[in-house]
ROPARO-867479 format. One record per atom (N, C-alpha, C): atom name; z, y negated, x negated. Coordinates in steps of 0.2 Angstrom, whole numbers, plus 2048, in hexadecimal, padded with zeros to 3 digits. Atoms other than C-alpha are relative to their C-alpha. Example, Ala and Ser with C-alpha at 12.3 -4.5 7.8 and 13.67 -1.06 7.14 Angstrom:
<pts>
(pt "N", (800, 806, 7FC))
(pt "CA", (827, 816, 7C2))
(pt "C", (800, 7FA, 7FC))
(pt "N", (7FF, 806, 804))
(pt "CA", (824, 805, 7BC))
(pt "C", (803, 7FB, 804))
</pts>
This chain:
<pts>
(pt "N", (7FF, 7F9, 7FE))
(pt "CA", (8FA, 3EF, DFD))
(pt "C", (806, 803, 7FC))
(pt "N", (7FE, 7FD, 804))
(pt "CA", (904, 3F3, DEF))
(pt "C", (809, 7FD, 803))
(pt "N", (7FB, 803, 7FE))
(pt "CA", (911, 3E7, DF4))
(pt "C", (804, 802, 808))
(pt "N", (800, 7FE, 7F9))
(pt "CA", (911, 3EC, E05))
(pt "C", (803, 807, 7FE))
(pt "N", (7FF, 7F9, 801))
(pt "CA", (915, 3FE, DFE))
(pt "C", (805, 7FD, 7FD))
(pt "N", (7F9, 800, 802))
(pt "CA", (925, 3F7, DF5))
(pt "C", (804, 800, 803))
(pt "N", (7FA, 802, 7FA))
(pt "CA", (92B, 3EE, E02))
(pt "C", (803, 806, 806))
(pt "N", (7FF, 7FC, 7FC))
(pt "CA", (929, 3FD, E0D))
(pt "C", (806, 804, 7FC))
(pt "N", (7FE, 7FD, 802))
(pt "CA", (931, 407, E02))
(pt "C", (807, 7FF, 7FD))
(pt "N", (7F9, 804, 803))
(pt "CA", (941, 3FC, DFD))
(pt "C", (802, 801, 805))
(pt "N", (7FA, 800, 7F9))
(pt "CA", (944, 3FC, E11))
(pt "C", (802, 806, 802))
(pt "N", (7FE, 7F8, 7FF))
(pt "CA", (943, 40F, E12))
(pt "C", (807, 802, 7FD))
(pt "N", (7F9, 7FF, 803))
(pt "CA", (951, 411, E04))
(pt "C", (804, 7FC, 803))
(pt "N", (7FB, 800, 7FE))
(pt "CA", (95B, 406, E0B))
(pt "C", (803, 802, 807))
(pt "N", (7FF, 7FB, 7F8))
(pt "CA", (959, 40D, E1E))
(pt "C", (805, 807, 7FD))
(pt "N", (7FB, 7FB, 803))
(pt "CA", (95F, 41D, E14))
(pt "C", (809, 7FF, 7FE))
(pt "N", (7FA, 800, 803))
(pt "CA", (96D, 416, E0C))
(pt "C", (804, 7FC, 807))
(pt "N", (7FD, 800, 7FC))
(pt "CA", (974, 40E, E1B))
(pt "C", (803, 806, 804))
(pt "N", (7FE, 7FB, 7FE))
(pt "CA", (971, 41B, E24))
(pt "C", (805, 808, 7FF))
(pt "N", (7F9, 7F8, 804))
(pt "CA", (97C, 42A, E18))
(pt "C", (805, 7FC, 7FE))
(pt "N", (7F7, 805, 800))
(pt "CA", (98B, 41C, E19))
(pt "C", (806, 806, 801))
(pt "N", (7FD, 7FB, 7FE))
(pt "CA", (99A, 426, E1B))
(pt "C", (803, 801, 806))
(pt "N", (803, 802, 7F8))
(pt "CA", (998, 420, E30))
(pt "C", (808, 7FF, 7FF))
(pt "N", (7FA, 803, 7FE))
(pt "CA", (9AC, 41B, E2F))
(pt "C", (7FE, 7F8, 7FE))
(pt "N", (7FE, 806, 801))
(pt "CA", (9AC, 409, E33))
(pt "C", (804, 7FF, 803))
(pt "N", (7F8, 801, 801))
(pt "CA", (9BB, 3FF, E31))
(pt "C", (800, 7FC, 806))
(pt "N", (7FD, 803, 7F9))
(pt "CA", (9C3, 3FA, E41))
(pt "C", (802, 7F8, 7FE))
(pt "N", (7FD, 805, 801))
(pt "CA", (9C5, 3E9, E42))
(pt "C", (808, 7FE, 7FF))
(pt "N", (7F9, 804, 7FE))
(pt "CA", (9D6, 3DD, E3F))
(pt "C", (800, 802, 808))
(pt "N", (7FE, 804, 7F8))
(pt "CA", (9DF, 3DD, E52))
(pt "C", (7FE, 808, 803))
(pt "N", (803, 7FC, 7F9))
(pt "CA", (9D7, 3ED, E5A))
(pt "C", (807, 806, 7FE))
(pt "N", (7FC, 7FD, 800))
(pt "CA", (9E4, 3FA, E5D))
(pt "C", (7FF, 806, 7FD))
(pt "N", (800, 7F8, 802))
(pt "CA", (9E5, 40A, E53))
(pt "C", (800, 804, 805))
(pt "N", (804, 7FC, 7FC))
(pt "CA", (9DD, 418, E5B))
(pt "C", (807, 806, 804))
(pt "N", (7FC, 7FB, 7FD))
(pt "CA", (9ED, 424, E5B))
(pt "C", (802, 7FC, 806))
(pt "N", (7FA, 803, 7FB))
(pt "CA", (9F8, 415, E63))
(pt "C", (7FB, 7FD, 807))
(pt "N", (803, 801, 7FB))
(pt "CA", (9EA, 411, E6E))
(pt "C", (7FF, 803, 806))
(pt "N", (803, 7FA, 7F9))
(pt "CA", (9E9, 422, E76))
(pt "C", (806, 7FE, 804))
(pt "N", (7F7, 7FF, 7FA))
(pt "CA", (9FD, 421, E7A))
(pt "C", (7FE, 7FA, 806))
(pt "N", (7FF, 806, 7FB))
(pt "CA", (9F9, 40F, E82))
(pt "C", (7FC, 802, 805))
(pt "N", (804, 7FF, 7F9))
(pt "CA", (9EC, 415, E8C))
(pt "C", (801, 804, 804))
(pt "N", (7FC, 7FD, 7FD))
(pt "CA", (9F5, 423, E93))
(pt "C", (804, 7FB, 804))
(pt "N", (7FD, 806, 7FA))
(pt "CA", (A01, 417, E9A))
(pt "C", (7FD, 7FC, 805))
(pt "N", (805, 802, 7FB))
(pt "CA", (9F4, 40D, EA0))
(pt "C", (7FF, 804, 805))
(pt "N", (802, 7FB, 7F9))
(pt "CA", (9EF, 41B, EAB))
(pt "C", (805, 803, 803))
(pt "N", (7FB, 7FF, 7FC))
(pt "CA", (9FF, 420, EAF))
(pt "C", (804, 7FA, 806))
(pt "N", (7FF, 804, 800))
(pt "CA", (A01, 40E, EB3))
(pt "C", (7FD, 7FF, 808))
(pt "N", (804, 802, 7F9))
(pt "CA", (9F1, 40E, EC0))
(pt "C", (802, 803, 805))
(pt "N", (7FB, 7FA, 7FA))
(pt "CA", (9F8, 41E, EC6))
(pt "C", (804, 7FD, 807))
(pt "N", (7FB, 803, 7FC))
(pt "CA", (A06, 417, ECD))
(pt "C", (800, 7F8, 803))
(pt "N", (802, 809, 7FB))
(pt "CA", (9FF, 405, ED4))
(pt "C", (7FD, 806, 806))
(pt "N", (806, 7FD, 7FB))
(pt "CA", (9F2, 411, EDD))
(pt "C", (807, 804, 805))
(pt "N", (7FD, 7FB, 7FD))
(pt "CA", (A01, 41C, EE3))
(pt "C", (803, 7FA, 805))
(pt "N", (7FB, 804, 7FC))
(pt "CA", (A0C, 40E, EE9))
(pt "C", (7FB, 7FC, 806))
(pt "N", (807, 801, 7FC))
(pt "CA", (9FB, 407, EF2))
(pt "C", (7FF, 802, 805))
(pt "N", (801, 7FB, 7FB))
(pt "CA", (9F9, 414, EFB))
(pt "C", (807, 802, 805))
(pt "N", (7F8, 800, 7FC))
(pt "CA", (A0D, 415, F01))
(pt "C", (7FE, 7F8, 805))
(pt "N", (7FF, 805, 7FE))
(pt "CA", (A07, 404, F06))
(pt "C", (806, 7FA, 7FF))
(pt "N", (7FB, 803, 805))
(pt "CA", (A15, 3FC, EFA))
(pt "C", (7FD, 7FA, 7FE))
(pt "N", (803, 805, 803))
(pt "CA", (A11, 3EA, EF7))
(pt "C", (804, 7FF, 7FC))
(pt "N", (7FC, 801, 805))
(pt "CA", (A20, 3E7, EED))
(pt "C", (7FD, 800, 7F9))
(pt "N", (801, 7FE, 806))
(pt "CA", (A16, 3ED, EDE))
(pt "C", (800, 7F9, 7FD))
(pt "N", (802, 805, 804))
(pt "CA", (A14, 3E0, ED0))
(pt "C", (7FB, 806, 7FA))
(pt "N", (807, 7FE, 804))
(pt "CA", (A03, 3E6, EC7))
(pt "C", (800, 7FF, 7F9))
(pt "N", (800, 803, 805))
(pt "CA", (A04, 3D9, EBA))
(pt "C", (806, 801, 7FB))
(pt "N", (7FA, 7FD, 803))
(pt "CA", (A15, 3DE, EB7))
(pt "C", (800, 806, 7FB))
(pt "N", (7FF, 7F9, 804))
(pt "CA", (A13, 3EF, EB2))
(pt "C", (7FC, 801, 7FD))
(pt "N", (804, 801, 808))
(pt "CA", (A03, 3EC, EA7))
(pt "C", (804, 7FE, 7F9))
(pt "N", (7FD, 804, 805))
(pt "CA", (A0F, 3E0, E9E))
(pt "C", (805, 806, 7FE))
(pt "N", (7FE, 7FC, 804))
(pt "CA", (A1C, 3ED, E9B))
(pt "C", (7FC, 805, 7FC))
(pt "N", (804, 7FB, 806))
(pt "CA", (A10, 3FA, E92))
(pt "C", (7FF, 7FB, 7FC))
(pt "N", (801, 803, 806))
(pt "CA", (A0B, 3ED, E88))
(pt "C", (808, 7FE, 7FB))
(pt "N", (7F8, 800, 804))
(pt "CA", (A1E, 3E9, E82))
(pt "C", (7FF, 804, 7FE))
(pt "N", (7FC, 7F8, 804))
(pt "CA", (A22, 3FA, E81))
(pt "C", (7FB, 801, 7FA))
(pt "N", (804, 7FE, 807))
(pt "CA", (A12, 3FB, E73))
(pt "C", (7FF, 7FB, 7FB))
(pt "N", (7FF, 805, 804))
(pt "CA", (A17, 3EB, E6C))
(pt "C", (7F8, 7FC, 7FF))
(pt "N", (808, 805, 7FF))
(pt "CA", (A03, 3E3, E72))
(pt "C", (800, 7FC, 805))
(pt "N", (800, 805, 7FB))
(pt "CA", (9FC, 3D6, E7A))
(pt "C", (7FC, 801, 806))
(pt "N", (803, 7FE, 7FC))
(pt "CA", (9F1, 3D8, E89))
(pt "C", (7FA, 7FD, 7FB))
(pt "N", (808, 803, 805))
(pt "CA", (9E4, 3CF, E7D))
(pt "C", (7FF, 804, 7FC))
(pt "N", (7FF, 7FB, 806))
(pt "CA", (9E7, 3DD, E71))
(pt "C", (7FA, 805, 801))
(pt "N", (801, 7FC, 7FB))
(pt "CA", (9E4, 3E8, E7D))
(pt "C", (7FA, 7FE, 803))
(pt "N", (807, 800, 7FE))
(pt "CA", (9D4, 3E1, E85))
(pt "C", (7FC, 800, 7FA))
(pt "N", (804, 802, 806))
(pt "CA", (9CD, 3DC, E73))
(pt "C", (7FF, 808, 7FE))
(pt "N", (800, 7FC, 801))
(pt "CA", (9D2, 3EE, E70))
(pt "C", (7FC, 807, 801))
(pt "N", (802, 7FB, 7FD))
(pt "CA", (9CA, 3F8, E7C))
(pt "C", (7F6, 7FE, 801))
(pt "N", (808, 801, 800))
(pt "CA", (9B8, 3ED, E7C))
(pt "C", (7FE, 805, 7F9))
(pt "N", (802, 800, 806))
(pt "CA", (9B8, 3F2, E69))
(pt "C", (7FE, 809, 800))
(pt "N", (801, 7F7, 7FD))
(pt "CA", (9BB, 406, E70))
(pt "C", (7FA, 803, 804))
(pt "N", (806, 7FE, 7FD))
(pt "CA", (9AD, 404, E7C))
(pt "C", (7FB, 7FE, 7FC))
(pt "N", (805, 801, 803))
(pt "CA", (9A3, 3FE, E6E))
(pt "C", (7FF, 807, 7FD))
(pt "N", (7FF, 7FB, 807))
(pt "CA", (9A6, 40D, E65))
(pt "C", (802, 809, 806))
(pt "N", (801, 7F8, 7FB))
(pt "CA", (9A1, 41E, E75))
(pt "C", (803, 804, 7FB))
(pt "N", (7FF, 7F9, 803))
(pt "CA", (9A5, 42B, E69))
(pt "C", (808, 7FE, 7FE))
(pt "N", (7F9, 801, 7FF))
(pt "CA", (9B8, 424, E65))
(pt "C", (804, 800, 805))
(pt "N", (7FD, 7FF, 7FB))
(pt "CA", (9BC, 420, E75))
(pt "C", (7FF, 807, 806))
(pt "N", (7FF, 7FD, 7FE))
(pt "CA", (9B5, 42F, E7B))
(pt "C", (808, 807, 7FC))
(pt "N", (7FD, 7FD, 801))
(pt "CA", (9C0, 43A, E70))
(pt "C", (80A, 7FD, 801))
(pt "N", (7F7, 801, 7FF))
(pt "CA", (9D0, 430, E73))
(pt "C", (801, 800, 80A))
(pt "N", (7FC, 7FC, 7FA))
(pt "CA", (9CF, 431, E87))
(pt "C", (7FE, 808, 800))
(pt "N", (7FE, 7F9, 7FF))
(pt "CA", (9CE, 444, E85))
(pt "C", (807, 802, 7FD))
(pt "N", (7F8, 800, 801))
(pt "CA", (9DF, 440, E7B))
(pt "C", (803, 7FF, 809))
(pt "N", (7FE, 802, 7FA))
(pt "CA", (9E3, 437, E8B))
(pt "C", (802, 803, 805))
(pt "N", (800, 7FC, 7FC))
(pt "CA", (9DF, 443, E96))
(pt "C", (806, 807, 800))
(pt "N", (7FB, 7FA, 805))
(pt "CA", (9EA, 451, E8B))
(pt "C", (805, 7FD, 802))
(pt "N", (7FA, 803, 7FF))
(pt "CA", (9F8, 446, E8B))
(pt "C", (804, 7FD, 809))
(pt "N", (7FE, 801, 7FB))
(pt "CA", (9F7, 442, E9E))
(pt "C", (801, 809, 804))
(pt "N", (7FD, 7F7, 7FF))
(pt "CA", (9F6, 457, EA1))
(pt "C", (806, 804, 800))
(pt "N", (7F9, 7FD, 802))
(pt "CA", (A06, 459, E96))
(pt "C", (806, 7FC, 806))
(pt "N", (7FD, 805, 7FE))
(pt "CA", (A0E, 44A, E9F))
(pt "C", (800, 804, 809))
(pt "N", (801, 7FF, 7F8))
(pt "CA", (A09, 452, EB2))
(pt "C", (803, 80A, 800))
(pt "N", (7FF, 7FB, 801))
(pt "CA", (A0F, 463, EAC))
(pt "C", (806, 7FF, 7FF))
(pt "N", (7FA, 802, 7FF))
(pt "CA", (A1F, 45D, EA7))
(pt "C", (804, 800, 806))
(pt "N", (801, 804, 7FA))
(pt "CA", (A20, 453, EB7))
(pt "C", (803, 807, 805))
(pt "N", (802, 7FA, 7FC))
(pt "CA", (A1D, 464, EBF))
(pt "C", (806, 805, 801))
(pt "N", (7F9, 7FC, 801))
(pt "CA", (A2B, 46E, EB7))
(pt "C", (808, 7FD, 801))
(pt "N", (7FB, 803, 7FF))
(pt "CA", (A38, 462, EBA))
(pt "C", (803, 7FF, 808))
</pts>
């Protein structure tokens, strides 16, 4: 019983100490930093945008895989970067949620712009 009572109570302290970590865990090697993430995924969307728009013109001419690939040049990544990157953001709802509300911010400026010109 007694032992039983230790063990219990070794797993409780360490439950606690895990627990009051100071919850930043370190972003793997390869996964995109979060600021340079947002800017990529912003283009991404700007990216679907205009496949969808050309789509709808009934434009086949597009090349899809094309213009993936320039966003990735333009942010000097590889599409592996970028998928490794974004599985690692779905891992982690509360980062990805705060970065597409950048997203979304920076596509408002971009469409307001757009507007004024």
């Amino acid at each position: 019983m007694k032992n039983r009572l230790k063990y219990s109570a070794f797993f409780m302290i360490v439950l606690i100490a895990v627990s009051c970590g100071n919850g930043k865990e370190e972003v793997p090697e390869g996964v995109i930093p979060q600021e340079k993430m947002v800017e990529v995924l912003t283009e991404i969307e700007l990216t679907q945008a205009l496949i969808k728009l050309k789509f709808s013109k009934q434009d086949s001419t597009i090349n899809q895989q094309l213009l993936f690939e320039e966003v990735y040049t333009d942010f000097s990544i590889s599409k592996e970067q970028f998928n490794i990157s974004l599985v690692y953001y779905c891992e982690h709802p509360k980062a990805l949620e705060e970065m597409y509300v950048e997203v979304i911010n920076n596509l408002s400026v971009k469409q307001t712009e757009f507007q004024n010109n």
